[in-house]
C-alpha positions as CSV (number, residue, x, y, z in Angstrom):
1,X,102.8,64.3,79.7
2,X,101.4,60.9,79.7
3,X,97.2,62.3,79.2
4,X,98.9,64.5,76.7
5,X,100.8,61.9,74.6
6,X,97.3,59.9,75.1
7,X,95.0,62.6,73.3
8,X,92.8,62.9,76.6
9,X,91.6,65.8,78.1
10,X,94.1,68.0,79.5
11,X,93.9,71.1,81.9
12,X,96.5,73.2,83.3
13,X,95.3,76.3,85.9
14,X,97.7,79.0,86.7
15,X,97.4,81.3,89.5
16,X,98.9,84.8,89.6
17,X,98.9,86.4,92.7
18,X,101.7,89.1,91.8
19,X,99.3,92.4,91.8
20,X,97.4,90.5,94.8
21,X,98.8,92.9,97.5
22,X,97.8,95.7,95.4
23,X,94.3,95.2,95.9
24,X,94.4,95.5,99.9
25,X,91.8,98.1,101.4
26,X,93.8,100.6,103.7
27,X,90.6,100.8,106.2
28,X,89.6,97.2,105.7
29,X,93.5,96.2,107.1
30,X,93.3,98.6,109.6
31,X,89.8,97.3,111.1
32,X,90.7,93.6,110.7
33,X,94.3,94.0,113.0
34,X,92.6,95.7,115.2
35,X,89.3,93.1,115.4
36,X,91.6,90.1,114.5
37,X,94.6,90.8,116.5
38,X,93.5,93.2,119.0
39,X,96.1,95.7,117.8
40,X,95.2,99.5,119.2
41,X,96.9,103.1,120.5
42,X,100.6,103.3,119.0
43,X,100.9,100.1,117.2
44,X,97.9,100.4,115.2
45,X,98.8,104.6,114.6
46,X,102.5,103.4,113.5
47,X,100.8,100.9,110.9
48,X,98.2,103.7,110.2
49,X,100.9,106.0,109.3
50,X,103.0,103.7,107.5
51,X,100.0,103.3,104.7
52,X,98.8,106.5,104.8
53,X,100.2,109.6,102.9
54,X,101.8,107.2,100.2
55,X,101.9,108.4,96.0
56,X,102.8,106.7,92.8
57,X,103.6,108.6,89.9
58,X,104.9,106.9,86.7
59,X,108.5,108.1,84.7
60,X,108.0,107.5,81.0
61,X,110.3,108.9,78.1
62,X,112.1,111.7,80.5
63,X,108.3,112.4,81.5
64,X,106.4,112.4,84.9
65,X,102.7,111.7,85.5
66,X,101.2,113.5,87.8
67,X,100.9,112.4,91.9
68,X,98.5,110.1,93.1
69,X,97.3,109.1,96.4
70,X,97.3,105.3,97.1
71,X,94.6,104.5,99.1
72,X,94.9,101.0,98.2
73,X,97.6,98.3,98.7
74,X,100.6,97.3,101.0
75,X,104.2,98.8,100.4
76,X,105.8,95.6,99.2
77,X,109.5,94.4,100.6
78,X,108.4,95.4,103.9
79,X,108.3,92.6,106.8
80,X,104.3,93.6,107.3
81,X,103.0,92.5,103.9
82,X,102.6,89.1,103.9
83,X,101.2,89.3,107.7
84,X,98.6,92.4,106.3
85,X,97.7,90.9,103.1
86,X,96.9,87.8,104.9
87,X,94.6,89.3,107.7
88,X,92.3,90.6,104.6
89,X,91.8,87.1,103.6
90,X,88.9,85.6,104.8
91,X,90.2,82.4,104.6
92,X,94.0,82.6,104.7
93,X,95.6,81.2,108.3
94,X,96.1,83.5,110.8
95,X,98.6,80.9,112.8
96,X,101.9,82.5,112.2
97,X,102.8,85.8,114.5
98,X,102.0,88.9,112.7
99,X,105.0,90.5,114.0
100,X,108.1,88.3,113.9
């Protein structure tokens, strides 16, 4: 608070990453395990099938939306997100196990 209580230039930058797993390409993930981690036959078909095949429809006053197919983004809660979020990341480390 110091540069603030001294009138001088002050800059705060805020990152949100909360939607960032949202934005992950089904067929870019897929590639990239199997390039990056040489994942192939049932593990990469069990990860396959985990993304694929997945809707979102949206409840509002006692009312549904219609289906939609997600062809984007990682089911969240699940212990592959960080690990498949990551490995779309050009620069994000690649150090820890992807399946702990």
């Amino acid at each position: 608070m110091t540069a603030i209580d001294d009138k001088k230039v002050t800059l705060l930058a805020l990152l949100d990453l909360s939607a960032a797993f949202d934005c992950v390409d089904h067929d870019i993930l897929l590639s990239r395990l199997q390039s990056r981690f040489g994942l192939d036959g049932a593990v990469l078909s069990w990860i396959r099938s985990f993304l694929t095949d997945r809707t979102q429809r949206v409840g509002f006053g006692g009312r549904l939306s219609a289906e939609i197919a997600l062809i984007f983004g990682v089911p969240q809660g699940s212990v592959l997100d960080p690990s498949c979020f990551c490995s779309t990341r050009p620069n994000c480390s690649t150090s820890s196990r992807l399946l702990d």
